[in-house]
C-alpha positions as CSV (number, residue, x, y, z in Angstrom):
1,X,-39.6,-293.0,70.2
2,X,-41.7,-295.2,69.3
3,X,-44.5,-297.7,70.9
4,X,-43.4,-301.8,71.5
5,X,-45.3,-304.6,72.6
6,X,-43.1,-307.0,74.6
7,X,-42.6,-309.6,71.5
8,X,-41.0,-306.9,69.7
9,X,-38.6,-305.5,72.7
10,X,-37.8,-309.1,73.2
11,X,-36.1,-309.4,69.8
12,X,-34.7,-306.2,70.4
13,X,-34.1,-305.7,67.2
14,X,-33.8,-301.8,66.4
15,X,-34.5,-301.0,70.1
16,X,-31.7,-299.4,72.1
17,X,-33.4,-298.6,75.1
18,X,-37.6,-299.4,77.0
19,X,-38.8,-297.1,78.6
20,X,-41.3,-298.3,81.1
21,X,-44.4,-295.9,82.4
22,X,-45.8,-296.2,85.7
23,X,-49.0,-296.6,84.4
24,X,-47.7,-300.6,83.3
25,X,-47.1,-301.1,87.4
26,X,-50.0,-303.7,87.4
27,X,-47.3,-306.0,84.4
28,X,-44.2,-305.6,86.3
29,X,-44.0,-308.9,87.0
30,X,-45.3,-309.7,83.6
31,X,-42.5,-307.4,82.1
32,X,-39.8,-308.4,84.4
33,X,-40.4,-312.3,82.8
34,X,-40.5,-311.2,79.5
35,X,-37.3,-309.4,79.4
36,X,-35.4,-311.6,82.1
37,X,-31.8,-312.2,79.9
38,X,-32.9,-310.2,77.2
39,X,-29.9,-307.0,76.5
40,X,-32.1,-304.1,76.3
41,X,-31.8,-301.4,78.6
42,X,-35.2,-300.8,80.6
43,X,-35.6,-297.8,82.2
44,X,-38.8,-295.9,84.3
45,X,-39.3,-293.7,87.0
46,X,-40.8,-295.9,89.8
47,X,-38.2,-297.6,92.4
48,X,-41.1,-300.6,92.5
49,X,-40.4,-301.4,88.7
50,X,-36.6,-301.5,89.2
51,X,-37.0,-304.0,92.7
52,X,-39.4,-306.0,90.5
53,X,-37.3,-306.1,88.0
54,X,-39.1,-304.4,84.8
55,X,-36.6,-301.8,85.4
56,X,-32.7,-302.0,84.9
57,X,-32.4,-298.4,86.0
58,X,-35.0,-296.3,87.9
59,X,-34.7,-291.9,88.0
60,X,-36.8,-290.2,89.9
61,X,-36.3,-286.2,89.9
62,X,-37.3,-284.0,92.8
63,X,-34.5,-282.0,95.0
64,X,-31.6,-284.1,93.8
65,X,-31.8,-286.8,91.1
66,X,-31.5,-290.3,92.3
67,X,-30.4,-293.0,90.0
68,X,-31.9,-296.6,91.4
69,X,-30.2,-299.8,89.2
70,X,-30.9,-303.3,89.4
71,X,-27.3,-305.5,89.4
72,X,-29.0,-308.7,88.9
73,X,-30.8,-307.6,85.8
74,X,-28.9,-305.5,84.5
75,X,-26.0,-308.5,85.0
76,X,-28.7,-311.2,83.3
77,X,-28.6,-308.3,80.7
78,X,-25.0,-308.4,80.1
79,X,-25.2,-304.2,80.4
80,X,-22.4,-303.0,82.2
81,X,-21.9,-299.7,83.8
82,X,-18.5,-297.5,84.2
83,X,-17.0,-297.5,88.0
84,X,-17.5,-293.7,87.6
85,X,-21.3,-294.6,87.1
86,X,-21.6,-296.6,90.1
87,X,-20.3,-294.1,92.2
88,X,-23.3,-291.7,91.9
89,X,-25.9,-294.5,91.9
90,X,-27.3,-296.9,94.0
91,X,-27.6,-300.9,93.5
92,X,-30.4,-303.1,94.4
C-alpha cells in the first residue's frame, strides 16, 4: 500500500486497485473526473463516493456487509464483475 496523487493513479501504471478515504469526500467530484475511463478499480467505504462516482465499489461493514457498485463506472472502466458477484451486490 502505498500513497498516489491522482496523476499517478491515472497512468495506472503498477496500481491494481485505489482505495479512496472518506476523509477526500470534499474531491469526489474532483476524483470522479480524474479517473472517469481510466481501468483502475476504486474502492472506499462511503455510499456518497460510489453515487459520485470516485468509487467503483463502496463496503460498508456493520450487521451484514453491503457491497454498493457503480455500473456506469465501473462499465467506463471496462471492469467487469462475475454474475455470481452481482448476485450479492447492489448496482447504482
Amino acid at each position: 500500500i502505498r500513497l498516489v496523487t491522482l496523476d499517478e493513479a491515472r497512468s495506472a501504471t503498477g496500481i491494481n486497485a485505489l482505495l479512496i478515504p472518506e476523509s477526500n469526500a470534499p474531491a469526489y467530484d474532483r476524483i470522479a473526473a480524474a479517473l472517469s475511463g481510466v481501468s483502475l478499480l476504486s474502492v472506499g467505504t462511503d455510499p456518497i463516493c460510489v453515487a459520485a462516482g470516485a468509487c467503483i465499489m463502496g463496503v460498508q461493514t456493520g450487521d451484514r456487509t453491503e457491497i454498493t457498485v457503480n455500473r456506469a463506472r465501473s462499465e467506463s472502466a471496462g471492469i467487469r464483475f462475475t454474475a455470481a458477484f452481482r448476485l450479492v451486490i447492489k448496482e447504482l
